[in-house]
N, C-alpha and C positions, 0 to 999 in steps of 0.2 A: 504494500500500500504506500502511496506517494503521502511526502508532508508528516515521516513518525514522528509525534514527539520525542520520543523516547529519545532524536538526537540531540534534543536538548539538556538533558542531562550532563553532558562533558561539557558543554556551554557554560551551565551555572559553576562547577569548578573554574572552567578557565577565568570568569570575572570573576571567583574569587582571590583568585591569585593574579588576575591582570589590571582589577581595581577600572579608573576611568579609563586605560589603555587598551583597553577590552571592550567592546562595544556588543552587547548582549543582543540588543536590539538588531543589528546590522547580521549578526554570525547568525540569527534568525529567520532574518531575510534570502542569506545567502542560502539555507538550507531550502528553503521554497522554491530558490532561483533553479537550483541543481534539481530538483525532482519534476519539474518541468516537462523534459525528455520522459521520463518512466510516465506521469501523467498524458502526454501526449499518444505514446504506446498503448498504453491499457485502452485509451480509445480508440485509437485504430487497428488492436485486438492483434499487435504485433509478440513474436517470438520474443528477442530481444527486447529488452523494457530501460536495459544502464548500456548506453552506448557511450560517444565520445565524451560527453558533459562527465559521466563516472571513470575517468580518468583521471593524473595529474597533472594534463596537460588541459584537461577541458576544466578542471577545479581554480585552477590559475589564471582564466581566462575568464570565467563565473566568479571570482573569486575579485580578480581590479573591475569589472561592469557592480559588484553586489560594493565594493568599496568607495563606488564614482556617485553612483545613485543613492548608497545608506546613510551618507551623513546627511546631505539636506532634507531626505526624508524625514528621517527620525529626529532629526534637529525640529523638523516642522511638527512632528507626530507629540514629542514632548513639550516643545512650548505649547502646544494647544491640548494638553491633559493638563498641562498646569504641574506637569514631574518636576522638580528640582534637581539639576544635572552640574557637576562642574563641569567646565567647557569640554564641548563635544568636538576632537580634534580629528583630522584628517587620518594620525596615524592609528587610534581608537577604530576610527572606520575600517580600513584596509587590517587592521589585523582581526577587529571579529569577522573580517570577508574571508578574507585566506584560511583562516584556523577553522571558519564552518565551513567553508566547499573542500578543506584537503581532511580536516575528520568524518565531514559526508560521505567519501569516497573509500577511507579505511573503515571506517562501519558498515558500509552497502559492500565494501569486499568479504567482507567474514559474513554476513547475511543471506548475499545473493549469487548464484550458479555463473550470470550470464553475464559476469563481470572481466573487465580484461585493465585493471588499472594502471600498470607500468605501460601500456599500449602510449605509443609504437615502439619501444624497445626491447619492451617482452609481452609476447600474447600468452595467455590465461590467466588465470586466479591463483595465485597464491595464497594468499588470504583464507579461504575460504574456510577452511578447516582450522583455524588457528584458535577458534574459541567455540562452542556450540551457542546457537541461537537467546536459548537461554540462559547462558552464562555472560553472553553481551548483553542483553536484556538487564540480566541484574547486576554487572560491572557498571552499565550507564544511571539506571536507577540510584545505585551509593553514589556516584560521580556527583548528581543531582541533590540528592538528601544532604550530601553531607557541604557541597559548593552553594547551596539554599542556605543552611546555616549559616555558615561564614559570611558569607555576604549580608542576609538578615542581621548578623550581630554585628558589622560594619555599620551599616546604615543604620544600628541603632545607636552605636554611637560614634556617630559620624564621621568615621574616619577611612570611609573607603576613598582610596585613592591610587 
């Protein structure tokens, strides 16, 4: 299924250890950008669902488009929720771009069959067998519980940075 949350999990860790230089928001977005392709598939009831975009050539490429567009979006998105942000900088953008389209791509390779992510330097999956479904299922889960915490207890006293 396109758009799991589940890959937000390693997200909430990374802002907690990446503080404002981590753009939760944007690594969000760029995860949406990337499933795109598999969402386009499932409708047109194709074989292959992770083509070029789940590679790390196509994550890099999803990766500066989801880092060009995520700051003034979400710059736009939080001034009008009324969030309180320290300044949302360009490199905040492009790393939560790059860290969600190249972690989308090592978690859609342990996940999925029809994956070739070194492509074009190596064809197949490696990946694939590295962890079972539901051991990355609950690796991303603690990622999440425990990256929610910290950042929670940041923001409560106010020291995320």
């Amino acid at each position: 299924m396109p758009f799991t949350p589940i890959h937000l999990g390693p997200g909430l860790a990374f802002k907690a250890f990446g503080g404002r230089h981590f753009s939760f928001m944007v690594f969000g977005g760029s995860q949406v950008l990337m499933d795109i392709e598999p969402l386009i598939g499932i409708l047109q009831n194709k074989t292959i669902l992770h083509g070029y975009t789940h590679t790390l050539l196509g994550a890099l490429v999803i990766g500066t488009i989801g880092g060009i567009v995520g700051r003034p979006t979400s710059s736009y998105l939080l001034r009008l929720l009324a969030i309180p942000q320290p300044p949302f900088t360009w490199t905040a953008s492009f790393v939560g771009a790059y860290i969600g389209t190249l972690s989308h791509v090592l978690l859609d390779s342990i996940m999925h069959f029809d994956m070739s992510p070194w492509w074009p330097i190596v064809s197949g999956n490696q990946l694939q067998t590295v962890l079972s479904i539901d051991q990355l299922h609950i690796a991303c889960l603690i990622a999440g519980i425990v990256g929610g915490i910290v950042v929670a207890v940041r923001i409560k006293n106010r020291t995320l940075s």
